[in-house]
Structures are given as C-alpha cells and as structure tokens.
C-alpha positions in Angstrom: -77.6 125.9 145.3 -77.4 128.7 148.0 -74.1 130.3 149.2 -74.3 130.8 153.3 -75.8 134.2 154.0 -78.0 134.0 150.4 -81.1 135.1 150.7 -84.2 135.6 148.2 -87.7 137.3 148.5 -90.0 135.7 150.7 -92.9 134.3 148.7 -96.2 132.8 149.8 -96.9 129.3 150.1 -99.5 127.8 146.9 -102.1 125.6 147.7 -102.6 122.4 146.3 -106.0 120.6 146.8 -105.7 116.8 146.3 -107.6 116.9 142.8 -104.8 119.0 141.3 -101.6 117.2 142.2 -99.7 116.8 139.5 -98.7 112.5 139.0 -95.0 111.7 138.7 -94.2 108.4 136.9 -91.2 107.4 139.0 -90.8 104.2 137.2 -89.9 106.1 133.3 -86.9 107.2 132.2 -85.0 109.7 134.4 -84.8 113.0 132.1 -88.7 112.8 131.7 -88.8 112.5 135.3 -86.5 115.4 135.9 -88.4 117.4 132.7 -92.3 116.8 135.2 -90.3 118.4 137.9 -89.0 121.2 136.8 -92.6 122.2 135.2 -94.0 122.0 138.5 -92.9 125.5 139.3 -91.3 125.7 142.7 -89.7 129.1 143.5 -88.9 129.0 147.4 -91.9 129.5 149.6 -94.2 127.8 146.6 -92.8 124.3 146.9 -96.4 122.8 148.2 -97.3 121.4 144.3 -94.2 120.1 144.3 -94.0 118.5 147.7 -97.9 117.0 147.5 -96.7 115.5 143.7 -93.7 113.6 145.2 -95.4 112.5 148.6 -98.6 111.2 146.4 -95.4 109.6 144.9 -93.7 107.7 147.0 -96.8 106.5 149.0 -97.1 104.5 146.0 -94.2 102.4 147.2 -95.2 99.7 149.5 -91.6 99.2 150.3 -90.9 102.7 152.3 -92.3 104.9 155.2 -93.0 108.3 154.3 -93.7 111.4 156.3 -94.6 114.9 155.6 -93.5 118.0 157.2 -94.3 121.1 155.9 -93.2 121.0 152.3 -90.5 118.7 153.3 -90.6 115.0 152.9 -88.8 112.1 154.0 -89.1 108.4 153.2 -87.3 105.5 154.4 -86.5 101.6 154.1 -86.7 99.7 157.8 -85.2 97.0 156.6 -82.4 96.6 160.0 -79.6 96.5 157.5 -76.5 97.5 159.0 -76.1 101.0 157.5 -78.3 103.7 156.9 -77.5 106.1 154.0 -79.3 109.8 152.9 -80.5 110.8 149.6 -81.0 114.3 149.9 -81.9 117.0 147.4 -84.0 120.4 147.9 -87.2 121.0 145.9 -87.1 124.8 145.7 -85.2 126.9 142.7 -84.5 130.5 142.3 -87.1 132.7 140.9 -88.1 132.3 136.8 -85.9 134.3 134.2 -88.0 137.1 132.5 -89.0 135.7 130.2 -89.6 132.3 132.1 -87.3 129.7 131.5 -90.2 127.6 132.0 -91.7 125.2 130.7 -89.1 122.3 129.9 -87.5 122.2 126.2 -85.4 119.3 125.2 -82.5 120.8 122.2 -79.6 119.2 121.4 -79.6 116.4 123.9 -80.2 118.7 126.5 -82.6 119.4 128.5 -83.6 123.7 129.1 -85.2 125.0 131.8 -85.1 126.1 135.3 -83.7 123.9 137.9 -82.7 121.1 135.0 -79.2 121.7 136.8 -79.8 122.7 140.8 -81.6 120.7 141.6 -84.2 118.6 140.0 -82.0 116.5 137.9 -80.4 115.2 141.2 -83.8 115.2 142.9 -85.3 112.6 139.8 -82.2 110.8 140.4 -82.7 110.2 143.6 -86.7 109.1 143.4 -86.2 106.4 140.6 -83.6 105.0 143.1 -86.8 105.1 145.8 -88.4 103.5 143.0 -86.1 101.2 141.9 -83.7 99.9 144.7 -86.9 97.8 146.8 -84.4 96.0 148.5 -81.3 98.0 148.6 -77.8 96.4 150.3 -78.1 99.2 152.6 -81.3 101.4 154.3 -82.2 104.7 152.5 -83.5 107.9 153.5 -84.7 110.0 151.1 -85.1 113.5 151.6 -87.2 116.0 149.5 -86.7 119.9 151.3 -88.1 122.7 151.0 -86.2 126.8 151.3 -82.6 125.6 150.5 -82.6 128.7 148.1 -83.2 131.2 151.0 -82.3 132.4 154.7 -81.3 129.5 156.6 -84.6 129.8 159.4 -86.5 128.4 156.2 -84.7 125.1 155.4 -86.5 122.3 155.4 -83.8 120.6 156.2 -82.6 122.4 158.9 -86.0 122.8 160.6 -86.2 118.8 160.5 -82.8 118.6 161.9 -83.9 120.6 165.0 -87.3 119.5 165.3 -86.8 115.5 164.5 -83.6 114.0 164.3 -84.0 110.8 164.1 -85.2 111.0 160.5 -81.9 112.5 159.5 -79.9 109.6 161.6 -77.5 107.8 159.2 -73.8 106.6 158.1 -73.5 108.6 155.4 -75.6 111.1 152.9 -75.1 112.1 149.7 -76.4 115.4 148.3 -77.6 115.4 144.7 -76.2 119.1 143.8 -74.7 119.2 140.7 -71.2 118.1 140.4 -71.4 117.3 136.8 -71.1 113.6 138.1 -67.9 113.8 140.4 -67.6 113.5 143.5 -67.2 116.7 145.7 -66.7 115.6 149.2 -67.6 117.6 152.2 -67.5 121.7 151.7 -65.7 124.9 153.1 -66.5 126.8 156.1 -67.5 130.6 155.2 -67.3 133.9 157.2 -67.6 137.5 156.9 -66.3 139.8 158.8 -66.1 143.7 159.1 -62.2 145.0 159.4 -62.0 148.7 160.4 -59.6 151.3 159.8 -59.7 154.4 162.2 -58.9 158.1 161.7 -58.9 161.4 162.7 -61.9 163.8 160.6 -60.6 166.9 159.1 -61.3 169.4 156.5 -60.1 167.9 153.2 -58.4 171.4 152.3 -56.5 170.7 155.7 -55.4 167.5 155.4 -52.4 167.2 157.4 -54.8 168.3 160.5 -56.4 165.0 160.5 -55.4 161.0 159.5 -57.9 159.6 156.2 -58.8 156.9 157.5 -59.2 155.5 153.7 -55.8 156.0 153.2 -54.8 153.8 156.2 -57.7 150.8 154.9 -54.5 151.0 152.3 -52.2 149.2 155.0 -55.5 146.4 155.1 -55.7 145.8 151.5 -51.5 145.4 151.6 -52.1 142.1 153.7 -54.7 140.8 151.8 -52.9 141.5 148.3 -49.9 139.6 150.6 -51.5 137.0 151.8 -50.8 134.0 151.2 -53.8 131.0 151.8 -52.8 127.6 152.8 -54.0 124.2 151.2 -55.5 122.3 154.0 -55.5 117.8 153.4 -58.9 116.8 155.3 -59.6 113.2 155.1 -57.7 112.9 152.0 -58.8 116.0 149.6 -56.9 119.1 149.5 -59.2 122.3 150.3 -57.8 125.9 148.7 -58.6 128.3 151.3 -59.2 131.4 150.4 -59.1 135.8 151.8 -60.7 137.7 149.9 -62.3 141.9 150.5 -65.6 141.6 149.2 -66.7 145.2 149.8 -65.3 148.6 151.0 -66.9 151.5 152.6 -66.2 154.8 154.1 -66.4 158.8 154.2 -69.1 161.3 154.8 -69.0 164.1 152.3 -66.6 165.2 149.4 -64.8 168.1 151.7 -64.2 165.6 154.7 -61.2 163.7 155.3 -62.9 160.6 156.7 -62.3 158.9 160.3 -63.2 156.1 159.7 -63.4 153.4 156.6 -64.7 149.6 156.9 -63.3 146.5 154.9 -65.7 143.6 154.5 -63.7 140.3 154.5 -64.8 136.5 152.9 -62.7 134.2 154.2 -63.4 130.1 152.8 -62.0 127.9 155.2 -60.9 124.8 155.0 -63.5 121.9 157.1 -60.5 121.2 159.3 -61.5 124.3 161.2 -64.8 125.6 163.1 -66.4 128.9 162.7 -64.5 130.4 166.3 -61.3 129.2 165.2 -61.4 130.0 161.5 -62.4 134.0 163.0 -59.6 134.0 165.1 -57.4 133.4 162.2 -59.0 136.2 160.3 -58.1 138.5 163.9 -54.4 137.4 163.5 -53.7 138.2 159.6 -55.5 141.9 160.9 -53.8 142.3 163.9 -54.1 145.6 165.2 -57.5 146.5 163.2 -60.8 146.4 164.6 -62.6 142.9 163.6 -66.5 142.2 163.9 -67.8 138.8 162.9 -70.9 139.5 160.3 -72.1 136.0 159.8 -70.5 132.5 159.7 -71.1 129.3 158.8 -69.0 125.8 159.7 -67.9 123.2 156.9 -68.9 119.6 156.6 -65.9 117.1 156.5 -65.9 114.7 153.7 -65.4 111.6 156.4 -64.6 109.5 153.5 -62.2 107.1 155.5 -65.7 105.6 156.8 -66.7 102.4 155.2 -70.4 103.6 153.8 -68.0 106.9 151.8 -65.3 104.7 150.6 -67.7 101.8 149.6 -69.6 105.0 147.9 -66.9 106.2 146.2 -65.2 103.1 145.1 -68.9 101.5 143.6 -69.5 105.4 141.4 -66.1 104.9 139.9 -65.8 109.2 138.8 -63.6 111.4 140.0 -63.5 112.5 143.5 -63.0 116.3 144.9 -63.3 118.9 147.4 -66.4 120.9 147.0 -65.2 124.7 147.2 -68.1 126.1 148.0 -70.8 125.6 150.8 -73.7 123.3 150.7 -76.2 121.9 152.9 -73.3 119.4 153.6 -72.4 121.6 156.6 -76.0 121.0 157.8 -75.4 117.2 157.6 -71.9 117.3 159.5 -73.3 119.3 162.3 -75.6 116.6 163.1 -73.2 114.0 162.8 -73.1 113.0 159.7 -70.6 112.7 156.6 -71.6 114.0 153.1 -70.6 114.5 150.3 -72.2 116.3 147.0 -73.2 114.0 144.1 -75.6 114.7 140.9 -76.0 115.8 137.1 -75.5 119.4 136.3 -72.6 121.9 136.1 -72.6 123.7 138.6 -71.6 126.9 136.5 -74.9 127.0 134.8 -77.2 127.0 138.1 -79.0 129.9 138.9 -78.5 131.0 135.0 -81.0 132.3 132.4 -79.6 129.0 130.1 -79.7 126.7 132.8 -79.5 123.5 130.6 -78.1 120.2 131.4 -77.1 116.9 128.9 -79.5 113.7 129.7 -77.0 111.9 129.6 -76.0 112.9 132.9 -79.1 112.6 134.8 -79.3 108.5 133.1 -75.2 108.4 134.6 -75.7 109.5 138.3 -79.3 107.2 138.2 -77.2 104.5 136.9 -74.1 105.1 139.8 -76.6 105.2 142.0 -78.4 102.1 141.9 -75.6 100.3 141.0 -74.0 101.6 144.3 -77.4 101.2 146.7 -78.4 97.8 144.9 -74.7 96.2 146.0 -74.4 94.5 142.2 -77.8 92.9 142.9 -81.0 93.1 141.1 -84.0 95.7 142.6 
C-alpha cells in the first residue's frame, strides 16, 4: 500500500514458462486462496508468477473476457447491464523480512505472512467473486496490477490508464486495500514542498555581522506549531487535513553562521482541492518564504452520492470513512471514476515483519462482496 512519492529498488522481472505456473483454485475457501497467493512470491518487478497463475485463472471462466498486459490483468463481464463496477487490487508486496516472512503459517486463526494484509487477502476476495458472481446484477471489471509498491512510471494500473482506457471505464471501483472491512471512501491529496529561510553568512565568532538563517527557519516552524488545519465535508465524510515539517536542513560548517536553511513541508489535503490549489494554500500559510513544489499528488473524491456507491455502501452494511491516506483511488478519480477502498487487513500491520491478518476477515469482505455484486440473487 504505497504512500505518493514511495519508492523501492527496482528488481528484475522472473520468468514463468507455462509448465511452471502455479494453479489457483478459485472456487475453495477464500483464506486458502489468499494463503496460494501470498506463497507465490511477488516483490515489485517479480509479479510475472503471479500474473501468469491468475490469468491461467480466470481464463478458466467461460463467463469473462480477459486480457494481459504486462503483468497486469484485467477481466470483464459484457453482459450490457446498466452499470459497470471495478474490482481492483495490486499483485506486488514489499520486499521479504530477513528472515522471510514467507511461506504462509496459519496460528491462532490468523493467517502469517507477507502480503496476508496489503494486498492478497483483498486480491483473493476479489477472484472468488470473478468466480462466483457468473451473472452479477451489475458488470465487473477485475483488475490484477502490477508496481503499486513503487514509483508511479511502474503502475500497472497507471500505464493501462494511459495506454487503454476503456478497460478502466466504469460507475464505480472499489479497491481491496485493507480497511479492516470498513469503508474508506475516496483519499487525501499529498504534497511536498521545500520552504526556505534566507540569511546573511558570517563567522560564527562574529555573529552579529551576519543573520543565521537557522535561527529565522524558527519564525517557519512558529506557523506550523500555530497552525491550525481545517476539516473539510466532501460528499458526506469529513477529511482531517493536515501541515506537517517532515525534514530540516541547513549550514555549511561548525564555525559558519549559515545563509541559508530549508524546511521540507507535507501537507494532506482534503479531495475537495487539486494539487495547484492545495500548493497555493501552502504559499499563503508561508507568505514571505521562498516555496518550491517537490512532488504532488491529487485526491480521489469518494462520489458516494452516485447510485453504484450508495447501493455499495448500503448492501456491505460496515462502517463508512474517509481514507486518510493516499491510494491508487486518486488514480481512479483522475480518469473519472469514484472509488473507494474496501478489503481484509489492518492497515497498521502492512508492510510489517508480523504482517498477519484474521480469516475471518478475508470470508467477511468475500461475503459483502457477493452479496453486494449478486443483488440478493443466487451466482
């Protein structure tokens, strides 16, 4: 579950000839499903055993269209129902723990390994609903992606966004990161930005022959420590905004009273607000500093006054929330779509050494799911 402006090592894609794919039983029980994932090691870059196991997959169902790209794949009803929903979840994790928290162990009704919580659990979920939900109340697209872990040049999503559109067009999507089986609609915008402090260089035995420009990063700090964020109401869920310094740098040598000192913002926005606009807010609360936009990435509104995200929401029956952080919800929203973030797992625990979730949550979200995408009627 990447943060904007995350990125890992880049690592090598792993062949796969067709006698070694691994077979996925997408017609068992959901946590051995989610347990044959996560033992097909997929650290970014390396998802091809991965990607060739689910596409062998879902070619198995006579009821959907499937296409490959990459290690990305996407498979869809064309059934001409009125609505078109995504099922989306990435098939990449962060690299092993040392020692590797691979294979899968099943303890205390839980099940231990790496990407048990982001995002396997949510990706099993979503093939036994491929599985499962033949004729669905709606049409489904299910997305499988590759480099969600990484820079954002590598997402398979992204790349398919760019590159073929119309296998992303829908009402709605859903996102199976963990959630811990809420509801987390849409996510923040995120930017960073450099804020500079100027001042005049002297010897530091001689201080009053120069201005430390340290010192006057001070007066910066002072508004942050003041400042005061708003909670923003978009499409019903209130979004905690938040300004934070994230890092600090400046002087030259231990005798030298530095000119010049540089204060690295973070500022979480709330999705009522683009990238431009959320940057020139940052300019205002640092008015007469020096401002340099770093990176920045828009947020995804949780559009849940449309029909397909209330019908979604009121069919799940969990609680609903605004997702703090950023997902690949934003990526959804800039191509027109609403999202929000669904599946089994605390968040908390991804990207940990323990990274562990309860099967009971992985058989909840698959049985939300199809109750939801089946409309109260039978596969």
């Amino acid at each position: 579950m990447a943060q904007a402006g995350d990125s890992l090592p880049r690592m090598p894609p792993t062949p796969t000839s067709a006698s070694t794919v691994p077979a996925l039983d997408l017609h068992g029980d959901v946590a051995s499903l989610t347990a044959a994932l996560c033992d097909i090691e997929s650290v970014s870059g390396r998802e091809g055993a991965l990607a060739d196991a689910v596409e062998a997959a879902l070619r198995g169902l006579a009821h959907l269209e499937v296409v490959r790209d990459g290690d990305t794949v996407v498979a869809r009803t064309l059934l001409g129902r009125d609505e078109r929903v995504i099922l989306a979840g990435h098939l990449d994790t962060v690299p092993l723990a040392d020692p590797p928290n691979l294979p899968t162990r099943l303890e205390g009704g839980e099940l231990w390994g790496r990407g048990t919580v982001d995002m396997k659990g949510g990706v099993a979920v979503a093939l036994r609903v491929a599985a499962e939900a033949t004729s669905p109340a709606r049409d489904l697209t299910f997305l499988f992606y590759e480099c969600e872990e990484v820079e954002a040049e590598r997402n398979g999503l992204e790349r398919v966004g760019r590159t073929a559109p119309e296998l992303l067009a829908g009402d709605f999507a859903v996102l199976l990161e963990p959630t811990a089986g809420a509801v987390e609609g849409g996510c923040k915008g995120t930017l960073r930005a450099d804020v500079v402090a100027t001042g005049t260089a002297a010897h530091s035995a001689r201080p009053w022959r120069g201005h430390n420009a340290i010192h006057e990063a001070g007066t910066i700090l002072g508004r942050l420590a003041a400042y005061e964020p708003d909670v923003v109401a978009v499409d019903g869920l209130d979004y905690h905004e938040a300004l934070q310094a994230v890092a600090i740098s400046g002087g030259i040598a231990g005798n030298v009273v530095p000119d010049l000192c540089t204060v690295t913002v973070n500022y979480r926005f709330a999705p009522d607000k683009d990238a431009a606009t959320a940057f020139e807010h940052v300019r205002r609360v640092f008015a007469g500093y020096e401002c340099t936009l770093r990176d920045a990435a828009d947020g995804a509104r949780p559009g849940l006054h449309r029909p397909a995200a209330r019908e979604f929401v009121e069919a799940l029956g969990v609680p609903v929330r605004p997702k703090e952080g950023w997902t690949d919800v934003a990526r959804f929203s800039a191509l027109g779509v609403p999202a929000v973030n669904f599946g089994p797992g605390d968040p908390n625990l991804a990207h940990r050494d323990d990274e562990r979730c309860p099967v009971e949550q992985y058989a909840a979200a698959e049985a939300a799911l199809l109750r939801w995408a089946l409309g109260g009627r039978g596969g």
